[in-house]
N, C-alpha and C positions, 0 to 999 in steps of 0.2 A: 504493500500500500504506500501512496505516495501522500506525507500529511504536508507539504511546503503550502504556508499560508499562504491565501491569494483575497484582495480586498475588491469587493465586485463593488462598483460604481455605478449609479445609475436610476432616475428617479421613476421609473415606470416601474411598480411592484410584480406585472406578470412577466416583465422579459428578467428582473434579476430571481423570483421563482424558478423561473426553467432552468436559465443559467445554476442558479447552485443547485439544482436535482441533480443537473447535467454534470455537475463539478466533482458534486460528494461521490457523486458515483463512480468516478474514476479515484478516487481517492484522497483528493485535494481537501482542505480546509478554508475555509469560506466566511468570510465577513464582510458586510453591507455596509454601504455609504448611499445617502441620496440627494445630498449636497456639498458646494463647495468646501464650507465650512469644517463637513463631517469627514468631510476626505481628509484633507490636511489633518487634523487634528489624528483621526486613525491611521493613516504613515507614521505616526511623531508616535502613538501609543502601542502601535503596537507591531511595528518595522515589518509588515507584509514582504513575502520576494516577490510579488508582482502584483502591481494594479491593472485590471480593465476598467477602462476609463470610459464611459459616454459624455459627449463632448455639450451636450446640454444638460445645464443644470441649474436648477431655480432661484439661485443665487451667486451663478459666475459662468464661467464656462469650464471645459474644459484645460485652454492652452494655457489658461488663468493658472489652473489647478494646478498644472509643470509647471509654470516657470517658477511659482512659489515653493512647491517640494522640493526644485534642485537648488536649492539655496541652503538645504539642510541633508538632504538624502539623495543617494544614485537609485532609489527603488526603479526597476524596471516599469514600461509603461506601454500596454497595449490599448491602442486607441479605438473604440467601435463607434462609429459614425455611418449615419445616412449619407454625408458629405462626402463628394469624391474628387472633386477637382485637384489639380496636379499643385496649387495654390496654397489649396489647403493644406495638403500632405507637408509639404513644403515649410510653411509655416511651423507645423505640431513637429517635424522632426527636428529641426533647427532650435526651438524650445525645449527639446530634449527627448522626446517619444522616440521609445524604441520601434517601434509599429505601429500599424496601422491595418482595420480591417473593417471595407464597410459593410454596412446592415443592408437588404439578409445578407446572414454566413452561416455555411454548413458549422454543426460539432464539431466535423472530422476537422474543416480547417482553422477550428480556434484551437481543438487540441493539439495539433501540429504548430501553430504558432508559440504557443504556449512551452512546449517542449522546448520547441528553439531557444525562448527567452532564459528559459532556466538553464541550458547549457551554455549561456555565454555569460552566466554569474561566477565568481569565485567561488572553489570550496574552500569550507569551512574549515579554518583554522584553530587551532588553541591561540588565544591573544596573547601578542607580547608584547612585551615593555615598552615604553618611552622615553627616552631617556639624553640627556644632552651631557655637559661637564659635567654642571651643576643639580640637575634634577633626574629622577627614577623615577619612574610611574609605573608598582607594580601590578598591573589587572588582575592577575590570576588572584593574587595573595590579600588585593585590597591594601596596600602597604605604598607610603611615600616617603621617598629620601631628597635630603637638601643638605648638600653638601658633605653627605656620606654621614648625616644624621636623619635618625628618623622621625617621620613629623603625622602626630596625631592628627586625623580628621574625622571630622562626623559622617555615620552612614551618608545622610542627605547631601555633608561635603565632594564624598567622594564619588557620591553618582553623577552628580552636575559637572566635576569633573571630568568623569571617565566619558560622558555624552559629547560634551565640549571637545575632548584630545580624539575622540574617534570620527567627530564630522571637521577635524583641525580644516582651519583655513577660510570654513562657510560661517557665514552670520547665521546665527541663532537666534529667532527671533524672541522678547521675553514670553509670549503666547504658546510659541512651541516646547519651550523651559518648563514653564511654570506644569502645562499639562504632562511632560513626559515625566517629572518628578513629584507632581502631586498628584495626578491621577484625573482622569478625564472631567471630572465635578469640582475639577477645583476653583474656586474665584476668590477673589481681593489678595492673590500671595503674593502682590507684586513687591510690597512690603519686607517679605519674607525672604524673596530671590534675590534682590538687592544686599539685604543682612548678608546672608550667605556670598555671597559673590565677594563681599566687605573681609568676611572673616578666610575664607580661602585665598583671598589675595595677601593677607597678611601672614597666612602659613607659609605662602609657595612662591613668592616674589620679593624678589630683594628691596625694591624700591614700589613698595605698593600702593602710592598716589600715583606712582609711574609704569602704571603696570609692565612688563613683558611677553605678556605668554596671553592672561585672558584681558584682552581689549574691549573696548565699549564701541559699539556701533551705534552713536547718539540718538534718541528715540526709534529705534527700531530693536538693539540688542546685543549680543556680544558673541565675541568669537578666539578662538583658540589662535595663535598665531606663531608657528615653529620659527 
């Protein structure tokens, strides 16, 4: 059996019906989005290896929907559209879609799409460290060194963290933070994420008015930066 989550997109309740009959039944695992909103936020909670995307949605579109996930995640992305123009295509691959397949499409050839996408993901490794002169980041162990000293953090320190050093480079927006660390109900942490952000830079950077490593991306969010 094959369980690699897949997050079905899509706000017509009988085409994402068939689709997960169709999905569970080959073995897939299966979770629902029916907005823009709902999309991003389930990438951020719960790192699907591939989204089916339909490209309308009641509060954005689709191309919306990439160009904001690749700003956090390489999640693969196959795109189901009535839309077929070369424009289009064009467009949604350039924002980062991995595919494309319009409405109708046979089973046979979304499962065959499908297949593809996942053979051109990485396997899966045991994580390893980060590590510069000055800093260790050990994942497996949960454990941080500075300066070949070790330095206490809080569970919540070290998952924002470890989110931060594994999408190194991408803004992180505080919306996508707050939910992948407190959990999809969460509201008013922004409070919270700022504390933490405060007290982790004080652990992990030498100059922590001046940060280093996690920057501020000024009302939008922060980012890891090697």
């Amino acid at each position: 059996m094959n369980y690699d989550l897949i997050l079905l997109v899509d706000d017509d309740s009988a085409i994402r019906k068939m689709l997960r009959i169709a999905l569970e039944a080959k073995g897939y695992q299966i979770i629902e989005a029916i907005s823009k909103k709902d999309t991003i936020e389930s990438i951020a909670l719960h790192s699907p290896k591939l989204v089916l995307l339909d490209l309308q949605l009641p509060d954005g579109n689709g191309l919306e929907v990439i160009q904001e996930v690749r700003t956090f995640s390489d999640v693969p992305f196959i795109v189901l559209s009535v839309m077929n123009s070369e424009e289009d295509k064009i467009a949604l691959l350039d924002a980062g879609a991995d595919d494309y397949i319009t409405k109708p499409f046979s089973m046979g050839e979304l499962l065959a799409r499908i297949r593809t996408a996942f053979r051109r993901l990485p396997s899966e490794e045991t994580p390893i460290n980060w590590e510069n002169e000055n800093l260790i980041i050990d994942f497996a162990n949960h454990q941080v060194f500075k300066h070949n000293q070790t330095i206490k953090l809080t569970p919540t320190e070290f998952q924002i963290l470890t989110y931060l050093v594994k999408n190194s480079g991408k803004i992180i927006t505080h919306e996508i933070l707050i939910k992948t660390i407190w959990g999809e109900m969460a509201q008013n942490e922004m409070n919270s994420l700022r504390v933490h952000i405060t007290q982790l830079r004080k652990k992990i950077e030498d100059t922590p008015n001046q940060p280093e490593w996690i920057t501020t991306v000024p009302g939008v969010g922060y980012r890891w930066t090697n």
